[in-house]
C-alpha positions in Angstrom: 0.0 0.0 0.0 1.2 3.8 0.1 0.0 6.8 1.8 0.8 10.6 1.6 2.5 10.7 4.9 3.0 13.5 7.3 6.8 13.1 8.8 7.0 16.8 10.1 5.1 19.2 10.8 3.8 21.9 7.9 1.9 22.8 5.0 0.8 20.2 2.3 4.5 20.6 0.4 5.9 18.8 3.4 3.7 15.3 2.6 5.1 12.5 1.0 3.6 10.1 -1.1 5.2 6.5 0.8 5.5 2.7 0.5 4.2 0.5 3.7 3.5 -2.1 4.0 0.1 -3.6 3.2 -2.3 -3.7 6.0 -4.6 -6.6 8.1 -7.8 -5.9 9.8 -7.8 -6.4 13.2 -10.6 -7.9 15.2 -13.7 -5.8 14.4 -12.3 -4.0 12.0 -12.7 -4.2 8.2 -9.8 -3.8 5.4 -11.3 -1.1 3.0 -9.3 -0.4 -0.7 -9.7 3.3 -0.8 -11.4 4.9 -3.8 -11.7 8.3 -2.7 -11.0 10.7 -0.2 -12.4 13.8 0.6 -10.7 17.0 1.3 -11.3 19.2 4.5 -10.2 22.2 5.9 -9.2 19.7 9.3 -7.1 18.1 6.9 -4.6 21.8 6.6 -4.8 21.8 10.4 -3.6 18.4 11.2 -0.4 18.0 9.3 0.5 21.7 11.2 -0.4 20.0 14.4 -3.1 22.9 14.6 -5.9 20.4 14.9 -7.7 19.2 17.9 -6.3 15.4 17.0 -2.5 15.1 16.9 -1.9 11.7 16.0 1.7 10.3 16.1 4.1 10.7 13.1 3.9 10.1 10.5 0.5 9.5 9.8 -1.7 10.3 6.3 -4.6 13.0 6.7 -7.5 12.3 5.1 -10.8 12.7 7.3 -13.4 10.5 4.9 -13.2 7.7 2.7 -15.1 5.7 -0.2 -14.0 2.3 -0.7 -14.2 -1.3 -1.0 -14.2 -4.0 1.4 -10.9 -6.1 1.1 -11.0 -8.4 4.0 -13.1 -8.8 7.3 -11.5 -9.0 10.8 -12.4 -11.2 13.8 -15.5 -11.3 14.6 -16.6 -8.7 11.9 -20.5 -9.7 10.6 -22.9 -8.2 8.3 -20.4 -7.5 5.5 -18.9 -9.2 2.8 -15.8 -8.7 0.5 -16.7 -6.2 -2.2 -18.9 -4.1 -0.2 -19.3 -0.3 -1.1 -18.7 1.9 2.2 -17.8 5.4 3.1 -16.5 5.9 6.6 -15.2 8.7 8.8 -11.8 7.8 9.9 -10.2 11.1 11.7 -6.8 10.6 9.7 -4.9 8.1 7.7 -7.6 8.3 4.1 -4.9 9.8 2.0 -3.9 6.0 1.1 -4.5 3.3 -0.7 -6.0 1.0 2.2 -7.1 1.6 5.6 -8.8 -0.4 8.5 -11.8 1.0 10.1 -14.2 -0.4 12.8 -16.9 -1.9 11.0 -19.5 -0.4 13.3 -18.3 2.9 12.1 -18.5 2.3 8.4 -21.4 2.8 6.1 -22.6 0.9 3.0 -23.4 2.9 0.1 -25.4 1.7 -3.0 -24.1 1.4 -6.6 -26.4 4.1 -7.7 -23.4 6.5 -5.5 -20.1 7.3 -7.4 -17.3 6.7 -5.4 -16.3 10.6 -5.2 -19.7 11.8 -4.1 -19.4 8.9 -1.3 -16.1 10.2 -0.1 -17.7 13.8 -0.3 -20.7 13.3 1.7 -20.4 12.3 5.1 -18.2 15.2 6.5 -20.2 17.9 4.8 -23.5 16.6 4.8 -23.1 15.4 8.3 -21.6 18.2 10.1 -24.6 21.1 8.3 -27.4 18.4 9.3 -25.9 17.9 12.9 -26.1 21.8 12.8 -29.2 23.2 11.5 -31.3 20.0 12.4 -29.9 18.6 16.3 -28.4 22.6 17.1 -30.2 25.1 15.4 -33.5 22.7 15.2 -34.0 25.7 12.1 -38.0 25.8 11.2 -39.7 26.4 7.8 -39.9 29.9 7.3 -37.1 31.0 9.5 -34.4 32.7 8.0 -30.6 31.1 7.8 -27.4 33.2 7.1 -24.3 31.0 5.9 -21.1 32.3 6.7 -18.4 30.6 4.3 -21.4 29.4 2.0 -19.6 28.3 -0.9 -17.3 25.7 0.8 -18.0 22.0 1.3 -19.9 22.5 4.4 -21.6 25.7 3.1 -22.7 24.1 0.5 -24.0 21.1 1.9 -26.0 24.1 4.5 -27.8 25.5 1.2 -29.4 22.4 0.4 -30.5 21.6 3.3 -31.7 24.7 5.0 -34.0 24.7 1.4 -35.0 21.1 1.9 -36.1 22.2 6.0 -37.8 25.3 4.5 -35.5 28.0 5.5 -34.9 31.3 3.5 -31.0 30.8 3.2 -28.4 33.9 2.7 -25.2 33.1 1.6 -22.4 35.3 3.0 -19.6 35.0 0.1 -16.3 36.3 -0.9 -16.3 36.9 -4.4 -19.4 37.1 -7.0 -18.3 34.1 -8.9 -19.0 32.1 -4.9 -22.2 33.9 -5.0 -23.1 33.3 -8.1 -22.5 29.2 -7.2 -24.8 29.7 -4.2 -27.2 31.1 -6.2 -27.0 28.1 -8.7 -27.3 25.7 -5.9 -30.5 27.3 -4.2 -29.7 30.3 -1.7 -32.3 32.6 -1.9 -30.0 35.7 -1.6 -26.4 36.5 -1.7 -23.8 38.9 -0.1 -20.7 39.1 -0.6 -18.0 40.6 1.9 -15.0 42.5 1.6 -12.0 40.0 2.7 -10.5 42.7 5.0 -13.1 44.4 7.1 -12.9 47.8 8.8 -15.2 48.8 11.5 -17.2 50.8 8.7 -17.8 47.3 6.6 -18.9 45.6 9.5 -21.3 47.9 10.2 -22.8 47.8 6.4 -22.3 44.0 6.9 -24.7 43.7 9.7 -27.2 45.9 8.0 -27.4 44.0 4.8 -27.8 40.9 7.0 -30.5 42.5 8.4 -32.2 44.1 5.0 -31.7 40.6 3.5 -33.4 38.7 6.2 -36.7 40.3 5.9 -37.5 41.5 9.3 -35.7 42.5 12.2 -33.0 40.0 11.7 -31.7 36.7 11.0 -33.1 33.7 13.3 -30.0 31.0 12.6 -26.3 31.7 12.1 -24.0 29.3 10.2 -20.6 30.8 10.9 -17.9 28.3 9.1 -15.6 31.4 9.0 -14.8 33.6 12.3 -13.0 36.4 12.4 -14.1 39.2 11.5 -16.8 38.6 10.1 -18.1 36.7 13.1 -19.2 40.0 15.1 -21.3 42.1 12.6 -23.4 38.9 12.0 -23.9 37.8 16.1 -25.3 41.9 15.7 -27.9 41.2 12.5 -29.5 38.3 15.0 -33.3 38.3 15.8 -34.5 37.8 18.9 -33.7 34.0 20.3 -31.8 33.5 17.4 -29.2 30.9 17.3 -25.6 31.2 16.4 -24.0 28.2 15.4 -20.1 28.2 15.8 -18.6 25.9 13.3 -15.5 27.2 12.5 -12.9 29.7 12.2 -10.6 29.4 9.3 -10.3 33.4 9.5 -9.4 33.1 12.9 -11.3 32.8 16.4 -13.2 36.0 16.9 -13.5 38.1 20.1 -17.2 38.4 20.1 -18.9 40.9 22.9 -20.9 39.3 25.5 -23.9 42.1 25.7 -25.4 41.0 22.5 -26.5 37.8 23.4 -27.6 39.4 26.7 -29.6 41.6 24.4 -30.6 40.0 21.6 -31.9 36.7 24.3 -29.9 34.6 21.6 -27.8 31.8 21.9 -24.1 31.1 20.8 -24.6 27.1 20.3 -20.7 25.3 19.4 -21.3 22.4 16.5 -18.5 19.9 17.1 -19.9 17.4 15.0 -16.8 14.9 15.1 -17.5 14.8 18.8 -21.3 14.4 18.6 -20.9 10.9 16.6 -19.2 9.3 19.3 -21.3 10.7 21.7 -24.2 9.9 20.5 -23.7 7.1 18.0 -27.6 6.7 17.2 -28.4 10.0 16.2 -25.7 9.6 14.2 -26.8 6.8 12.4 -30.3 8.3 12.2 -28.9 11.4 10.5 -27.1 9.5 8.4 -29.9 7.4 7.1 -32.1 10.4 6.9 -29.5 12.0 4.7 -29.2 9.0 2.6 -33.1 9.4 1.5 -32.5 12.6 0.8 -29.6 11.6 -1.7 -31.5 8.7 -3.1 -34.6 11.7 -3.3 -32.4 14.1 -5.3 -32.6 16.7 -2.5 -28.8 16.9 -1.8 -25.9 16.4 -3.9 -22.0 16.6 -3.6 -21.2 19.4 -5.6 -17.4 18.5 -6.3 -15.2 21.1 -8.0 -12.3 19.3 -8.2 -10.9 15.8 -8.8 -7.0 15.0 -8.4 -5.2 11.9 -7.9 -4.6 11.0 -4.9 -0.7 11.5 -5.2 -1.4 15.5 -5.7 -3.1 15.5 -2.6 -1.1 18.7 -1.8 -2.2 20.3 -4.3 -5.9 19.9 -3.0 -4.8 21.1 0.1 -3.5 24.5 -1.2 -6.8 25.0 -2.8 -8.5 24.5 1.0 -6.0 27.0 2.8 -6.5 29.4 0.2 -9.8 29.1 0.4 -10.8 28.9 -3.5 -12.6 25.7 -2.9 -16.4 25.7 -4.1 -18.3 22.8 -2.9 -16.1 20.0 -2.3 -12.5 18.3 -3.0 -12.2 14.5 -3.9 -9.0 12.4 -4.2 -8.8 9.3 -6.2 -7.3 6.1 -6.4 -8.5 5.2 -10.3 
């Protein structure tokens, strides 16, 4: 087998594509051929030891997987050899085999390509934890996305539409916008990428022009920063604010204004959640199933690259140019 190994710490130019040797499943576990991978921002963290997980060197990054079932471990039942699944494995996808625990793997049918597989449980997963288990959003509330037009922004869209939200995508650039648009936000905004106290300002009043009444009921903030701030100001009354990330950097938000505006500031740490609470998981996961076998939700990928450019994938997620989702292949 061979993996894109992490040996020090840095940015995606310090991985190297390695030889190992090939791998056995251990007792519960199931040896998967890897198809795909998707690509996270986690992913940029972890090889820069910036990540919540710091697993021993040198390990391969790679959050999610698509594959096929090689072999079965002790005691391993209800799969067989050939088996489609797609699995969250924290680290170690960017390969070409990995063992997971089988009761953390998912089949997937034929009518799924490999790539939207590997680019659906992360995304999908982490906006449905959000908006449905956090936010519990409710049709005809309104639902600004911070950082719509990545994976997880994305993924937000469709599903705040398919739970009857008006969605607001908070963008970077008009060509973002215009994706969100495409994919069913009902309006856009786009922010300046360095904000003075003036833009924030405007920020928060478009926010609140945009949402249609006083202001907006459900935060999805998959940015921080600065633009984290103006948007906990454009909140209605018991909104809820839903911290998902802060690639811009963890904001310094002012404590009155939830005191004022009687909302809340709820943290969405979905990793955590699914071990935690293991059948909600697996509710949400079949849930979101249907609504991929329903046409309600698709992966939108933007770009493929073979798994040994995996660096290059990564430079696209740091810079923040990704729209919709990253996949890595093995074919």
């Amino acid at each position: 087998m061979k993996s894109m190994l992490s040996t020090t710490p840095g940015g995606p130019e310090t991985l190297v594509w390695t030889e190992q040797p090939d791998l056995s499943p251990g007792k519960g576990e199931l040896l998967v051929d890897i198809q795909a991978a998707g690509v996270n921002f986690p992913d940029t963290l972890i090889i820069r030891d910036l990540y919540q997980m710091k697993p021993p060197r040198p390990f391969a990054p790679g959050g999610e997987i698509a594959g096929v079932v090689a072999a079965l471990g002790e005691g391993v039942s209800g799969y067989e050899i050939g088996d489609r699944i797609l699995a969250l494995t924290g680290h170690g996808g960017f390969a070409t085999q990995i063992c997971v625990a089988a009761n953390q793997a998912v089949k997937f049918p034929e009518a799924m390509p490999f790539d939207h597989a590997a680019g659906f449980v992360f995304t999908y997963g982490t906006s449905y934890h959000a908006l449905k288990d956090r936010a519990q959003l409710k049709p005809g509330e309104s639902l600004l996305i911070l950082g719509a037009a990545g994976g997880v922004g994305a993924a937000a869209i469709e599903l705040g539409k398919y739970m009857g939200a008006k969605v607001i995508a908070a963008v970077s650039s008009p060509d973002k916008a215009a994706f969100c648009s495409a994919i069913g936000a009902d309006e856009t905004l786009v922010y300046n990428r360095d904000m003075t106290r003036k833009d924030q300002r405007e920020f928060s009043k478009q926010i609140k022009e945009l949402s249609g009444r006083s202001g907006v009921d459900v935060v999805y903030d998959a940015v921080g920063g600065m633009y984290a701030e103006p948007a906990l100001r454009a909140m209605a009354w018991l909104g809820r604010y839903l911290v998902v990330g802060f690639p811009a950097g963890i904001p310094d938000l002012p404590l009155n204004l939830p005191l004022l505006k009687g909302c809340d500031i709820r943290g969405v740490f979905w990793g955590a959640s699914v071990f935690r609470d293991p059948k909600g998981h697996a509710e949400n996961m079949a849930e979101l199933q249907e609504l991929y076998a329903a046409g309600k939700v698709k992966p939108q990928i933007c770009e493929v690259f073979p798994m040994t450019e995996a660096a290059k994938a990564l430079e696209m997620m740091q810079d923040r140019r990704v729209m919709g989702k990253v996949i890595l292949t093995n074919t």
